[in-house]
Every structure is written in structure tokens, then in C-alpha cells.
N, C-alpha and C positions, 0 to 999 in steps of 0.2 A: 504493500500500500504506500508506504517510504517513496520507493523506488518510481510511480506512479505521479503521487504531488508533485516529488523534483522534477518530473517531465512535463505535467502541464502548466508549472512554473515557469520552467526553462519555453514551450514553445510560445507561452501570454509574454515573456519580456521581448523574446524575438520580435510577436506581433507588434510590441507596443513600438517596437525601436524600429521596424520598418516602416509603420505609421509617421512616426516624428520624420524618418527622412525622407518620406513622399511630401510630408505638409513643407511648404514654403513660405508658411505666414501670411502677415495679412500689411494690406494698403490703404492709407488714408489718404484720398484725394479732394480738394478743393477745389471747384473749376468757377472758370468766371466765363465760360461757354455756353454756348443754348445749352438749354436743359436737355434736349433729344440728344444732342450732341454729344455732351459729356456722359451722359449713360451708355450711349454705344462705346465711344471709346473705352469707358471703365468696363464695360460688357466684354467686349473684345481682348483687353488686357488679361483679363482674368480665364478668359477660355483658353488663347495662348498658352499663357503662364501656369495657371494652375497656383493663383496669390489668387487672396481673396480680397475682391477692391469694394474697399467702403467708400462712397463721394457723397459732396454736400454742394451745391449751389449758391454761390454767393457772388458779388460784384464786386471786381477788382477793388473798387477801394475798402470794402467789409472787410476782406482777407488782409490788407494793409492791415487793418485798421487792430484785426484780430490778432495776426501775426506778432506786431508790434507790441502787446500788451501783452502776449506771452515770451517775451524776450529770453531766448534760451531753452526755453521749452514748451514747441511746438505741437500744435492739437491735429495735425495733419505734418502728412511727410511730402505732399508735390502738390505743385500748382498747377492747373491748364487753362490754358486761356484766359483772354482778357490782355489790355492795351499794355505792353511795355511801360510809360511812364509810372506805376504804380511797383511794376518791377524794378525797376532802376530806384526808386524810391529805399523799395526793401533789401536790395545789393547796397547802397550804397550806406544803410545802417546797420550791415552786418546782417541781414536776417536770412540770407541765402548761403545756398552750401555749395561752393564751387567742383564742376566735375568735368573731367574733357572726356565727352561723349564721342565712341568711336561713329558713330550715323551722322557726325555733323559735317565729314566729307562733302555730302550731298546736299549742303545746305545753299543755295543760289546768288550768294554774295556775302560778304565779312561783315556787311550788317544785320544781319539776321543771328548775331549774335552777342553777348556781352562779349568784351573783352576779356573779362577773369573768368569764364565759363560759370558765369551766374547764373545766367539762364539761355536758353535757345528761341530762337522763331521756330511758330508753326505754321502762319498763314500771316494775310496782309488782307486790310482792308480799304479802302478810301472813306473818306468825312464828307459828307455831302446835306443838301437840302431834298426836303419829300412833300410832297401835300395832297391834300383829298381834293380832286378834280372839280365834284360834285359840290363838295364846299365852297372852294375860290369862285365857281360859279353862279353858286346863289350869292353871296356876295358882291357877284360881280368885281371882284379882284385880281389882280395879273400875278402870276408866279414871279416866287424870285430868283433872282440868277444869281446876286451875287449878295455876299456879306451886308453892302450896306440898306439895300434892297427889306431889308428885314427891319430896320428901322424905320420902315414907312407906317405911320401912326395909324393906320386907315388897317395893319395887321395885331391891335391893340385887344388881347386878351388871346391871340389865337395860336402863338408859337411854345414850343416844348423843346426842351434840352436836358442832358442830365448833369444832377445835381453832383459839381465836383468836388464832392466831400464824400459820396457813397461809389462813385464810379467811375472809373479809367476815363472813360468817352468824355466825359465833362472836362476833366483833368487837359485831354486832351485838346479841346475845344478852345479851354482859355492860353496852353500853350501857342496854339493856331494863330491866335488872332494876334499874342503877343507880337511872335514872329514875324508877321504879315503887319503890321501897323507898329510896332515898337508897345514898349510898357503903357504908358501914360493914355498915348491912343488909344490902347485898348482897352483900359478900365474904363476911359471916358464910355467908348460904343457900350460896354458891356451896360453902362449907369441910363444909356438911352435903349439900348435895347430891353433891359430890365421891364420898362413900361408894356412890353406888348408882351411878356412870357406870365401864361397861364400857369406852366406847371415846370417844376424841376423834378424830374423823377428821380429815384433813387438807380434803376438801373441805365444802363446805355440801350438796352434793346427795346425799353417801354416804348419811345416814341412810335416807332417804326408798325409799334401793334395799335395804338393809339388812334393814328392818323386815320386808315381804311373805314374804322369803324364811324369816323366823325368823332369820336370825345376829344380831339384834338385838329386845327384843321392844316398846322405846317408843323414841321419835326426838322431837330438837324441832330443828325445820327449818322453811323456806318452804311452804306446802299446795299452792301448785300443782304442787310436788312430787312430791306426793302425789295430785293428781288427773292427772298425769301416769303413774302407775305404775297405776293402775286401768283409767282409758281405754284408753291404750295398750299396756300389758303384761295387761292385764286380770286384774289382782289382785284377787280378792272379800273378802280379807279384812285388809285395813285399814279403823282407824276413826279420825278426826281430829276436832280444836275447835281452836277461839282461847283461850285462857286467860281463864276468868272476869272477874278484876281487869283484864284490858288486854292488850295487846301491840304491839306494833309493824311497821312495814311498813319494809320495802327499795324504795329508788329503784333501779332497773338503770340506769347511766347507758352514757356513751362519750365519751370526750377523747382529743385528740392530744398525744402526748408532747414536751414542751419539747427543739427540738434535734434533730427526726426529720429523717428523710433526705430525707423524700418531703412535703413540707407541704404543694401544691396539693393532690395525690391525697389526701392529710389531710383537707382541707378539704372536697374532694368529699364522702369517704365520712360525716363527718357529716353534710352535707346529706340523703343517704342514706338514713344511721339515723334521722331525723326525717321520714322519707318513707313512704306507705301501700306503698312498693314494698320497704321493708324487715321494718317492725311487720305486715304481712298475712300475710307468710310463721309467723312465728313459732310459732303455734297448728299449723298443717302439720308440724311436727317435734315437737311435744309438748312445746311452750314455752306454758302458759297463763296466763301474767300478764296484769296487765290490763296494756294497754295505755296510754298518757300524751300522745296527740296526738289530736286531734278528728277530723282526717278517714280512722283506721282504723275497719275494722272490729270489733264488738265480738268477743269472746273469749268465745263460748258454751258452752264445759265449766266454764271459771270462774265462769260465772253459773249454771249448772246444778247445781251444787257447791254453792253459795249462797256464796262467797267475797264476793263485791260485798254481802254484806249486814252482815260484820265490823269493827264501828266500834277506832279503833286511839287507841293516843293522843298527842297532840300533843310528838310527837316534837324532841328538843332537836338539831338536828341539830351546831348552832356547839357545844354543850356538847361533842359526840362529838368533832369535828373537835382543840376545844383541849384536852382532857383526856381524849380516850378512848386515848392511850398511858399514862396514870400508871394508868387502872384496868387493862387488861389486866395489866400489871406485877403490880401488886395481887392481881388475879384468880389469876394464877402461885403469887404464895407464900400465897395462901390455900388451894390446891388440893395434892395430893400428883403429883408429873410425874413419872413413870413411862413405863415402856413404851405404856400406854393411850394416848400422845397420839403419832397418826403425823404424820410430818416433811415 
């Protein structure tokens, strides 16, 4: 009977010890991506891998925000998606965990990347204007083409942006104009345009769902946004541009958090996210940005759009990273805060 126990001792430690080294743990993901989006991705991840991926949806600046106040010890171990500026933010306070990714080969230019291997690009978007067709016409109003065009008083309660204290895109916006008008110019416009904005949402993608329905009747957001809400919700009436004078494009990156739990599995999942087995999915969920690595497939709603033919402008990104906290700031007591900006 001895003889017996000792053997199904011995084959339950076996089982238990093969068990442990089939399991690979598990992944905490924060994405700042459409919600379909970063589910497939995290879906995908974990079929590959065999890690079990936990994700949470939040807006680049939330993850800042959260990041930041866990200094050192991080509630998630990678980030995806969502504007670079918020990134560069969190590299630049230490909150990112530097890694040279071998898939960054394939990355389509030396800026689609930090320097210190902070974080990586995973797509590009452009900053554009959008509006309800149907709206500007009961109105009887003319779309706008360009930046200053939004300062027409006659668009007084009707425009939306997001608010740049919860989300990249906003962040982004007031970098935009700085660079295109200088500082002072720009808080000035920001103090005039204040007058016609409805609403500052908390995310970057609110607008873009906003506008179709009418709860809003102009948006200035990402356009693949926006070729997102036509394609796939099939909205006929929205109409969008790039701003005359210029605008700007978002890097979608992805970093690991300085201090995560999980840092192999870290490591994996950017390899990953610089992979045709993460960037192919993308467009399948109604994610159209271009893409940032050579060997995906192109993104054919976004070229059908005519997006790829949007020249941007030479974006200051080091400018954003070192002084784009004193313009937000700025941008604050230039504007009236009110209920219009949700939290």
C-alpha cells in the first residue's frame, strides 16, 4: 500500500510540474484603441501564445494619468494604442520600460519609434475636421476647410473636440495649432474658439460617433474615425477634410510599463504588435489607420477615403514631449471649464 501512495505521489507532482510549465502566465493590457480593436488583438495574442491577456479600455490620457500615480508599481504591464504624445509624456518620466524589439526591423521609418526603445508605432492616423451633412444643411451653413473657418460665430454651440486632460487626441490638437500659429496665437484661437464648443469629451473617438447621429453637428478628430463610422455603421451622411493650412498625424504606439509584473510576456506581446499577425487584424474591427511596418497588408478603406493622399506637417514631436504640459495648462485658462469638459 506504501509502495502504491509513493507512486501516485510521485505521478500528481509530475502532473503538477508539467502543468506549471505548459502555463505561461498571464497579461495585463491597457489599450487606448477601439474597443473591437483591442479585444481582437488581446484575443489573438493569447491564442498564439497560450498567456492569458487581461485588457481594460481606457484613453490615453486615463493611462497617463493612472500610470503616473502608481509610480513604480504598475496595474498593467503594456500599453496599445492611443497618440504618442501621452507616451512620450510617460518615457520621459520614467514610466516606460525600454526594450529593443527584434520586429522593429520592419518598422517604415526611424520615427515610428522612440529613441530609447520606449515605445514603438503601430499605425498613423491624420487630425482632420467631420460634420453631419444633414445638419450644416438645415442650418444652412458651409463646411469648414480650414482651422480658422471654425471660428465662425454662426458655428456657436455646434463643434466637439476632446478634452486634453483625458485624451491623446486633444493633447494632440493643442500641440497642432501651437505649431501651426506659434504659442500665444494659439491660446488666443483656442479663447475664440472656446465660444462655439459644445462639448469636450473625455475620449478622442467620441466625436466621430457623435457627429452621424446629430448630438453633435462638427467634430475635429482622427478620419479614420470617420471612415470607420460610414463603412461600418454605414452612415451616408458625414462629410470630412484635413485643414487647409496643415495638420497633423498621430503615431498609435505600444510600451511596457516600467516595473510590470509580467516582463517576458511584455516583451513577447511587442514583438507581436510589430507583427503582420497583429497590424492585419486591425482593419477586420474597423480600425483603418495606416499601418507603420512593411510587411502588413495595406489598409484599403483608408486609401479608398483618399487618407494616404493628406500631406501633414513636420511634426515637432521632442517640442510636444518637453512643453506640451505648460500648453495644455495654458490651453485650460485660456478656455472657460465648465460642465462641457467630461472627466
Amino acid at each position: 500500500m506504501k509502495k502504491i501512495l509513493l507512486l501516485l505521489l510521485s505521478v500528481i507532482s509530475v502532473s503538477l510540474f508539467s502543468c506549471k510549465e505548459k502555463s505561461k502566465g498571464e497579461l495585463v493590457v491597457y489599450g487606448s484603441c477601439g474597443d473591437l480593436h483591442l479585444a481582437a488583438v488581446c484575443q489573438q495574442f493569447e491564442k498564439l501564445t497560450g498567456i492569458k491577456t487581461i485588457y481594460y479600455r481606457f484613453s490615453s490620457g486615463e493611462v497617463l494619468s493612472k500610470i503616473a500615480s502608481e509610480y513604480g508599481v504598475p496595474s498593467a504591464d503594456v500599453w496599445f494604442g492611443g497618440t504618442t504624445d501621452p507616451y512620450n509624456e510617460a518615457a520621459f518620466r520614467g514610466l516606460l520600460q525600454s526594450y529593443e524589439a527584434k520586429n522593429a526591423v520592419h518598422l517604415i521609418g526611424p520615427q515610428f519609434k522612440d529613441a530609447d526603445n520606449q515605445w514603438y508605432g503601430i499605425y498613423r492616423g491624420v487630425l482632420g475636421f467631420f460634420w453631419n451633412t444633414e445638419e450644416l444643411e438645415k442650418y444652412n451653413l458651409p463646411a469648414p476647410r480650414d482651422w480658422d473657418d471654425l471660428l465662425n460665430p454662426q458655428y456657436k454651440g455646434l463643434i466637439s473636440f476632446a478634452n486634453p486632460k483625458t485624451a491623446g487626441t486633444g493633447k494632440l490638437i493643442v500641440n497642432t495649432l501651437v505649431q501651426i500659429k506659434g504659442e500665444e496665437e494659439a491660446m488666443n484661437y483656442f479663447a475664440e474658439l472656446d465660444k462655439n464648443v459644445c462639448k469636450y469629451t473625455k475620449s478622442g473617438s467620441s466625436p466621430s460617433k457623435l457627429v452621424p447621429t446629430g448630438e453633435i453637428v462638427i467634430g475635429i478628430g482622427f478620419l479614420h474615425n470617420v471612415v470607420h463610422q460610414i463603412v461600418d455603421n454605414g452612415f451616408t451622411n458625414i462629410g470630412m477634410t484635413s485643414p487647409a493650412s496643415g495638420t497633423a498625424y498621430e503615431i498609435g504606439a505600444t510600451a511596457i510599463f516600467k516595473g510590470c509584473k509580467n516582463l517576458e510576456n511584455a516583451q513577447e506581446f511587442i514583438e507581436f504588435a510589430l507583427s503582420p499577425d497583429c497590424g492585419n487584424i486591425a482593419q477586420d474591427y474597423g480600425s483603418y489607420q495606416f499601418l507603420v511596418i512593411d510587411n502588413a497588408k495595406p489598409v484599403q478603406a483608408a486609401v479608398d477615403a483618399g487618407l494616404d493622399k493628406i500631406s501633414t506637417i513636420d511634426y515637432d514631436f521632442e517640442d510636444a514631449t518637453v512643453n506640451g504640459p505648460k500648453y495644455y495648462d495654458e490651453f485650460f485658462k485660456a478656455v472657460t471649464v465648465d460642465e462641457r469638459f467630461e472627466k
